[in-house]
N, C-alpha and C positions, 0 to 999 in steps of 0.2 A: 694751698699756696701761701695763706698767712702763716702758719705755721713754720714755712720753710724759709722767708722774711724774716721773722721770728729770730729763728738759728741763727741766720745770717748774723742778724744785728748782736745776739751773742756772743758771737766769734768776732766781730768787731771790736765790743766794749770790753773781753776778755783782752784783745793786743795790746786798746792804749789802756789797760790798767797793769798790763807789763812793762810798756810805756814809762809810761808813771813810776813805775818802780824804777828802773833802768836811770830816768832822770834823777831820783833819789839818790839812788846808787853813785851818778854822777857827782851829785852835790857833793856825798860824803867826800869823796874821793880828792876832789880840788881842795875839800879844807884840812884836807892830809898833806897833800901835793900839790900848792897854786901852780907849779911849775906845766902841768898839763891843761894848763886853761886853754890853750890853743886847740889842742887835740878834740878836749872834750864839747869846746864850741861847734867845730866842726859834726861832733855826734849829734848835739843838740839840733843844730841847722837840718842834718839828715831825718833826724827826727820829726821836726816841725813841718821842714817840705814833705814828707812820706803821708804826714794826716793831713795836707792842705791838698796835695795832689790827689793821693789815693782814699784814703777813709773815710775824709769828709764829703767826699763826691761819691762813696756807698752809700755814706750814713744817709745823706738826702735823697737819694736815688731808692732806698729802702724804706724813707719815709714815705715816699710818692708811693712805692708796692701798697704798703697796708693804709692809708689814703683810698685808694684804689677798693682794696681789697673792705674794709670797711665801709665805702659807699653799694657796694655789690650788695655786701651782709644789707642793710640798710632796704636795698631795692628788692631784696630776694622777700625779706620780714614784713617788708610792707604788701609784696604779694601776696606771699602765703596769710598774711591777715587780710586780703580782703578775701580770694581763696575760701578760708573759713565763713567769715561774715556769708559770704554767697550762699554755703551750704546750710549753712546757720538757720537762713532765710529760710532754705527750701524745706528744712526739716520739721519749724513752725508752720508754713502751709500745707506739710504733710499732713501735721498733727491739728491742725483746726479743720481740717479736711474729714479725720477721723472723728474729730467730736461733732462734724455737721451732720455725719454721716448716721452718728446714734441714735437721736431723735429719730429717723424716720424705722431704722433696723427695730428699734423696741415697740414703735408703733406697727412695723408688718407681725412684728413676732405676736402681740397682742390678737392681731386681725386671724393669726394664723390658729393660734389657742381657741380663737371664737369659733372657728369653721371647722376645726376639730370637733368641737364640744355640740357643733348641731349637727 
């Protein structure tokens, strides 16, 4: 899902960096031609309501996804560590389990050599 977020917001900041040029483009263009400042204001206006209406109500709206998206990541990591820790535990009581277990195995095994040998 983040990933797709991701995209999104690439393909965003790919438009207004065409944007961006566009507006450049503009600039040149009036200090060739003041005679088009009407025209080109009108583009620029098009311009600035398209990101206030459309892009910047993605851009937040995509912020919110990975917000989202990154508390999940967050709640998943914090389980799977405790998860671990859990098993963590039980692997150490396995294994003290095993070393309580030695003492008495070497002592039968002793007992067992003895009644062999009489």
């Amino acid at each position: 899902a983040a990933v797709a977020l991701m995209q999104q917001q690439a393909s965003i900041a790919e438009e207004l960096r065409a944007d961006a040029r566009n507006v450049s483009t503009l600039l040149d263009e009036l200090r060739l031609n003041p005679s088009r400042a009407a025209a080109s204001l009108e583009e620029l206006e098009r311009t600035r309501d398209k990101h206030e209406e459309v892009l910047l109500k993605q851009l937040f709206s995509l912020d919110r996804g990975l917000r989202d998206a990154q508390e999940e990541a967050y709640k998943a990591k914090a389980a799977l560590a405790s998860r671990l820790a859990g098993r963590l535990r039980a692997i150490s009581q396995l294994q003290s389990q095993i070393v309580d277990m030695r003492n008495p195995l070497h002592l039968y095994k002793e007992l067992l050599s003895r009644v062999k040998t009489y």
